[in-house]
C-alpha angles and dihedrals in degrees: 000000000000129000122218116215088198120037130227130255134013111357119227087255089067105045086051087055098046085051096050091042085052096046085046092059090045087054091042094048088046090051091050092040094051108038104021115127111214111194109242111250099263096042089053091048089053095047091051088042084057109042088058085048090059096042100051095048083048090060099047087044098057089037088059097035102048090064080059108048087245089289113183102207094032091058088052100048082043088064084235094123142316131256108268088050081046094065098046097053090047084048090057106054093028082068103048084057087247100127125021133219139219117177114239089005101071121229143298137199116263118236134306087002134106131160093269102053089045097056087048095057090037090050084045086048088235096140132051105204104198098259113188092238095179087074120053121244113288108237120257121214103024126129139075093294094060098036095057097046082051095051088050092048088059109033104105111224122188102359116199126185120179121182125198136168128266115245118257131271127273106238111262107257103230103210 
């Protein structure tokens, strides 16, 4: 007969922590249960509407901004978006410590990002940039800049159709 000094299997230490850890998950899933606020459907819907709204106008924000070094007065001559969407977007990435500013001297990426690398984590969805989910989106490319490029764009000058007949058919080869 042998005597074991340690015994085998799960010490006493272990089964009190696997109680305590199960009694912890109960109390966790009551409180869930019991206090947990789901969204209603079409609230859900609207937040997520407008998340990708967000999202989308972000991208093409920073895509026409970066060639311009975030100008303020260059994006809006440019017909990309006015001041007051301007500020939001800068607010934006100014607060999730992408892009940094210096008053009077512009602004600059943080580091390690570019436009590059953050379009790539936004598209991933890698990043969460604190949107202000409670306003819509402000519209990018109104104004008078962008309405009239895109009436040019469309006005028709010196029209010219020529018709003309098609050549004729080969014969049919029988075979």
């Amino acid at each position: 007969m042998s005597m074991q000094l340690v015994p085998g299997g799960p010490s006493h230490v272990e089964l009190w922590a696997v109680a305590i850890a199960d009694h912890l998950i109960r109390a966790g899933q009551h409180i869930h249960r019991r206090f947990a606020v789901v969204p209603d459907a079409p609230a859900a819907d609207e937040l997520a509407i407008r998340l990708e709204e967000w999202l989308n106008n972000m991208q093409a924000f920073i895509l026409h901004g970066d060639p311009v070094n975030f100008s303020q007065r260059q994006m809006e001559r440019a017909g990309v978006c006015r001041r007051k969407a301007y500020d939001a977007y800068m607010k934006v990435l100014k607060e999730s410590g992408v892009r940094i500013v210096y008053p009077g001297s512009g602004s600059y990426w943080a580091y390690p990002w570019t436009r590059r690398t953050l379009a790539i984590a936004m598209r991933r969805r890698l990043i969460s940039l604190p949107y202000p989910l409670d306003q819509d989106a402000p519209p990018l490319f109104v104004g008078h800049v962008a309405d009239t490029r895109l009436a040019q764009h469309t006005q028709l000058t010196r029209v010219s159709t020529v018709f003309s007949e098609s050549a004729p058919r080969p014969p049919k080869l029988k075979g």
